[in-house]
C-alpha positions in Angstrom: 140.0 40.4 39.8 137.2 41.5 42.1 137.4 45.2 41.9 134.1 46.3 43.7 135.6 43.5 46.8 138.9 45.7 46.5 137.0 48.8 47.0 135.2 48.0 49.5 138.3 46.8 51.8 139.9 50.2 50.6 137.0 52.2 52.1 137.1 50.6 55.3 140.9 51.1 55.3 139.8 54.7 54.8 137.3 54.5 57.7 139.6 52.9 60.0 142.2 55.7 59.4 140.0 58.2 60.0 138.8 57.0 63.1 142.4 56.2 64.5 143.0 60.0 63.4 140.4 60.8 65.7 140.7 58.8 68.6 144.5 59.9 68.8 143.5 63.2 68.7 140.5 63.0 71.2 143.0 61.3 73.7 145.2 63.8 73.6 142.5 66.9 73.9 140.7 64.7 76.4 143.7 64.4 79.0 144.5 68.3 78.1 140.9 69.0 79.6 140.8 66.5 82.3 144.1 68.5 83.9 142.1 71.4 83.8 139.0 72.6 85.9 136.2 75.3 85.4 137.7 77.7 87.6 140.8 77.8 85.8 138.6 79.6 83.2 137.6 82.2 85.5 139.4 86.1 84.9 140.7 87.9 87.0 138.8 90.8 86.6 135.1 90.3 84.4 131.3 91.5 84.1 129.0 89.3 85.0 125.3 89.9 84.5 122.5 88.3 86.6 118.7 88.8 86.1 116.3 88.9 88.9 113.6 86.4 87.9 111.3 88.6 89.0 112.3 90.8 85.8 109.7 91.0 83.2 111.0 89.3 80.0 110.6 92.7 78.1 113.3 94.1 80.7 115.7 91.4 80.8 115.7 90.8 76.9 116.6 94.4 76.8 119.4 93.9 79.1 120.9 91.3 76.7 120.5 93.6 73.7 122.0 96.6 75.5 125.0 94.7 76.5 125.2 93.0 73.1 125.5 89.7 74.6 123.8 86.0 73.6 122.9 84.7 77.0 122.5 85.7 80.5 122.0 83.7 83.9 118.9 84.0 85.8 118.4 83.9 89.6 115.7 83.1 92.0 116.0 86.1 94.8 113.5 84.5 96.8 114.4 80.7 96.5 118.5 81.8 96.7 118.9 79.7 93.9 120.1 79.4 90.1 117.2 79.8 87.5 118.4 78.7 84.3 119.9 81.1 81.2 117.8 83.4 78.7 119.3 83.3 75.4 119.1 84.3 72.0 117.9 81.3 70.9 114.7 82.1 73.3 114.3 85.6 71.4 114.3 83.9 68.0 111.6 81.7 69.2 109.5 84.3 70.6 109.9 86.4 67.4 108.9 83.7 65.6 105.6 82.6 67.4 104.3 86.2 67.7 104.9 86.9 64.5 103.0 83.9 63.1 99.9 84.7 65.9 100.2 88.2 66.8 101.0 91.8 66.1 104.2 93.4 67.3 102.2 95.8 69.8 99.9 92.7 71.1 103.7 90.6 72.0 105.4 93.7 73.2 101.5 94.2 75.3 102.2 90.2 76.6 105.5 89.9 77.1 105.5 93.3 79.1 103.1 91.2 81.5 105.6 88.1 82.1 107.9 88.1 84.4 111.2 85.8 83.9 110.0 83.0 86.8 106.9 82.4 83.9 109.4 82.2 81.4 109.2 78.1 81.5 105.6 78.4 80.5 105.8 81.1 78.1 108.4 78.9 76.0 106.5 75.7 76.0 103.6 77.6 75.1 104.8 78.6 71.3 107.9 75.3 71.6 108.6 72.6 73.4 112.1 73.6 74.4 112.9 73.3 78.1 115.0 76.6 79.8 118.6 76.0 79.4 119.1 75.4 83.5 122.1 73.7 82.7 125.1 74.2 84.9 128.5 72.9 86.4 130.5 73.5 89.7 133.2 75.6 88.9 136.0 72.7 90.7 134.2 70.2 87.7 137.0 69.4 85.0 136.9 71.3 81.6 136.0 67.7 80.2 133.3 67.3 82.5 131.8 70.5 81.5 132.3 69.6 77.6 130.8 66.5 77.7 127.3 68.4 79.9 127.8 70.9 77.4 128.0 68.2 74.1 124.8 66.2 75.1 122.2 69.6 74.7 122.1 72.2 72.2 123.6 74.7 74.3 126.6 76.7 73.7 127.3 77.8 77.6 126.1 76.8 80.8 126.6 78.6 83.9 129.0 77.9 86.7 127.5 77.8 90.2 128.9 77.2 93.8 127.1 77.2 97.3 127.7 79.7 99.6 128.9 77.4 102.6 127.1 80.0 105.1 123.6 80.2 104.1 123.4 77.4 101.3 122.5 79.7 98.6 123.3 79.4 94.9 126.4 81.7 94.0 126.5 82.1 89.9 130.6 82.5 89.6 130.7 82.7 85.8 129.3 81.5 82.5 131.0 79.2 80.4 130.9 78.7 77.1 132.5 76.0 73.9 134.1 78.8 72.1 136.5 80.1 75.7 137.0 76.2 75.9 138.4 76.0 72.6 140.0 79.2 72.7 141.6 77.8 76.2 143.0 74.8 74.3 144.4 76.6 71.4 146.7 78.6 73.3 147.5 76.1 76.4 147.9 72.6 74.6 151.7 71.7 74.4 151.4 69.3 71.9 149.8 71.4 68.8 151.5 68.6 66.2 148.6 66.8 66.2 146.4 69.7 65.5 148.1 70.7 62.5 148.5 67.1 61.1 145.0 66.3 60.5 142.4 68.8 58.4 138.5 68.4 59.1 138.2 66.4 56.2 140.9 63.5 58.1 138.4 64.2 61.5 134.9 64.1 59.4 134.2 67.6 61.5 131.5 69.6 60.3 127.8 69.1 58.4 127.7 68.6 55.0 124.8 68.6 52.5 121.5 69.8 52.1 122.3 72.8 53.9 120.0 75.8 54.4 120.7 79.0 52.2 119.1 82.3 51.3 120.0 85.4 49.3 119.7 88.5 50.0 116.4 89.5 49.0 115.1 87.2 51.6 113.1 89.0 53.9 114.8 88.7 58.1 111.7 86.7 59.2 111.9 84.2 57.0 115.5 83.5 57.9 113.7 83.5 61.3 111.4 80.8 60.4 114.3 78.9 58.5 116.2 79.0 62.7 113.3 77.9 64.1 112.3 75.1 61.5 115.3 73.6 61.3 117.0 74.3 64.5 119.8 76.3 63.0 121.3 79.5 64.4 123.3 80.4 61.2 122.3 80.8 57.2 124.9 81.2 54.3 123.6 84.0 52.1 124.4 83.4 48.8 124.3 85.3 45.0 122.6 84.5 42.1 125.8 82.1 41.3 125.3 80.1 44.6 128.3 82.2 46.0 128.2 83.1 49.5 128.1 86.8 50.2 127.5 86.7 53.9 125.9 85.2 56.6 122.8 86.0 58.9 123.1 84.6 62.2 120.8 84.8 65.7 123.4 87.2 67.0 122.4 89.4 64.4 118.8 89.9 66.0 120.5 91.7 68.9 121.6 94.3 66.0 117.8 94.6 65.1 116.7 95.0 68.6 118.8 97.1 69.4 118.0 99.3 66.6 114.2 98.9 67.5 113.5 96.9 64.3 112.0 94.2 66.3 108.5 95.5 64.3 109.9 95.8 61.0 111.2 92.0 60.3 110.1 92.2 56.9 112.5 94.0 55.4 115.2 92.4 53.0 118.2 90.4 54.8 120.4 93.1 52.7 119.3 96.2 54.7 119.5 93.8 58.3 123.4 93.2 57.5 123.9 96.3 56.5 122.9 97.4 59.9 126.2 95.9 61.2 129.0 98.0 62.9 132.4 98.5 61.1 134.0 96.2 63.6 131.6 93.2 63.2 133.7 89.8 62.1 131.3 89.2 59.4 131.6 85.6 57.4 134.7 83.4 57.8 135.2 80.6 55.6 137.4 77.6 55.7 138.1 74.5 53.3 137.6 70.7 54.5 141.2 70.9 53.7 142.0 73.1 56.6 143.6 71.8 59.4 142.2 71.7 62.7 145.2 74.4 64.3 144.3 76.3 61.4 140.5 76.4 62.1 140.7 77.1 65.8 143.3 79.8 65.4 140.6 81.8 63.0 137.9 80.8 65.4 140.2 82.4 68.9 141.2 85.2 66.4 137.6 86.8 65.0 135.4 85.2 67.9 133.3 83.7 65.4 130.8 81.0 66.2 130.9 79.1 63.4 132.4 79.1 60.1 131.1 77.5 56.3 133.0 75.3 54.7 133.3 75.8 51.0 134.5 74.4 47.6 137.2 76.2 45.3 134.6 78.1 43.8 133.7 79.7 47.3 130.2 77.9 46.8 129.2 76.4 50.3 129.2 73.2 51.2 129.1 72.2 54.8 129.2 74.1 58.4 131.4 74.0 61.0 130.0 74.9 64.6 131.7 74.8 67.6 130.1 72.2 68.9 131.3 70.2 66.3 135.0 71.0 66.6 134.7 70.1 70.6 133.0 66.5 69.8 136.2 65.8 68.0 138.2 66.6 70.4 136.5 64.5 73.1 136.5 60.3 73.7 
């Protein structure tokens, strides 16, 4: 008998399964999005901030940290036109390269010269990462905007329309994967084949060779660990490989908002501890799971991403949202 022959077909039986799994599914998630357009994601009543890109980048990455929020559109006054998004991600990054060149007084000294419309320099200067000026007309179907959204790193993109007077840029909203996702969830008729199939049947999520730290880590090394590897989330674990918590970019807003921006070296312990009663804190699932199952925990606790882990709550793999959305999409 040729066993190794009969395993092999076996796997590939496996592989074809899975992949019929998921191309059902994407068909399914794809035509739900393709019925549906940008603007059917609007509210009724929302707050929408704008920064002047005449802001200097001290001022506007205040504004994101006093209104607790991850990302913000910015617009060219003089130009009438949409300038791109300033994001967490671009905090991180600056943290990061003053940190390694610079004192905190000499970065808050530089950046307190800059003003937003410089911001493309300033970034390629310490990264080469382009500003986010990624955006969609707000008539563009929801798969439209998933697919822009699914070949970058970003999480949101803005939604802009011309004034038909003047020709001007008019920033309508910002939309992001997770109100995508959230929109699904709730409007999709058909939620059978959501519950059928868990993200092991859909291969969603990364496994292996995932980035940890415990909690006696110091904050900017967890910096250094986003940066490095391009991450915006890391599992913190106990001396059993158990995870505890997690430390995420969001969690920098905390720190600069408690004017801790100069004190990064303290341990990843005393950061978390810095969170509010109300924070969602670190949601775990099981490849197991099933995809309903998943996105209800993700519309319910507003979580960006959740870590997948074994029986013995040791982690294993991550689940972003961007990886739940490229499964749902042909």
């Amino acid at each position: 008998m040729n066993i190794p022959g009969a395993a092999a077909a076996a796997a590939n039986a496996v592989s074809h399964s899975v992949e019929a799994k998921r191309r059902e599914l994407a068909q399914l998630a794809s035509f739900f999005l393709k019925q549906h357009s940008a603007y059917d994601m609007i509210p009724v009543s929302f707050r929408l901030i704008v920064l002047d890109t005449k802001l200097l980048v001290t001022k506007a990455l205040s504004t994101l940290v006093q209104n607790g929020i991850e990302s913000a559109p910015m617009y060219d006054s003089l130009e009438s036109c949409y300038a791109g998004m300033l994001t967490t991600t671009d905090l991180v990054n600056l943290i990061q390269y003053y940190y390694s060149n610079f004192s905190y007084n000499e970065a808050i000294e530089d950046l307190g010269q800059v003003q937003l419309e410089n911001y493309k320099e300033l970034l390629l200067r310490f990264k080469s990462r382009q500003t986010n000026t990624l955006c969609a007309n707000p008539l563009d179907t929801l798969y439209e905007v998933s697919r822009r959204l699914l070949a970058t790193d970003y999480s949101a993109l803005a939604l802009v329309d011309e004034d038909t007077d003047t020709g001007s840029d008019v920033i309508v909203s910002v939309l992001s994967i997770y109100r995508i996702l959230n929109f699904m969830a709730v409007n999709i008729e058909d939620k059978k084949e959501l519950k059928e199939h868990s993200l092991y049947d859909l291969d969603i999520g990364t496994y292996g060779n995932l980035i940890t730290a415990t909690m006696d880590v110091s904050v900017i090394d967890i910096i250094r660990m986003f940066v490095d590897n391009n991450i915006s989330v890391v599992p913190i674990l106990d001396e059993n490989g158990v995870v505890l918590n997690v430390f995420a970019e969001s969690d920098i807003i905390l720190l600069a908002r408690e004017g801790l921006l100069d004190e990064l070296n303290i341990p990843v312990s005393e950061a978390l501890a810095l969170r509010p009663d109300d924070y969602p804190g670190v949601h775990s699932c099981s490849q197991t799971d099933t995809l309903y199952s998943v996105l209800d925990i993700i519309r319910k606790t507003h979580v960006q991403r959740l870590i997948v882990v074994d029986d013995d709550i040791r982690p294993v793999g991550v689940v972003a949202l961007s990886d739940v959305l490229r499964a749902l999409i042909l």
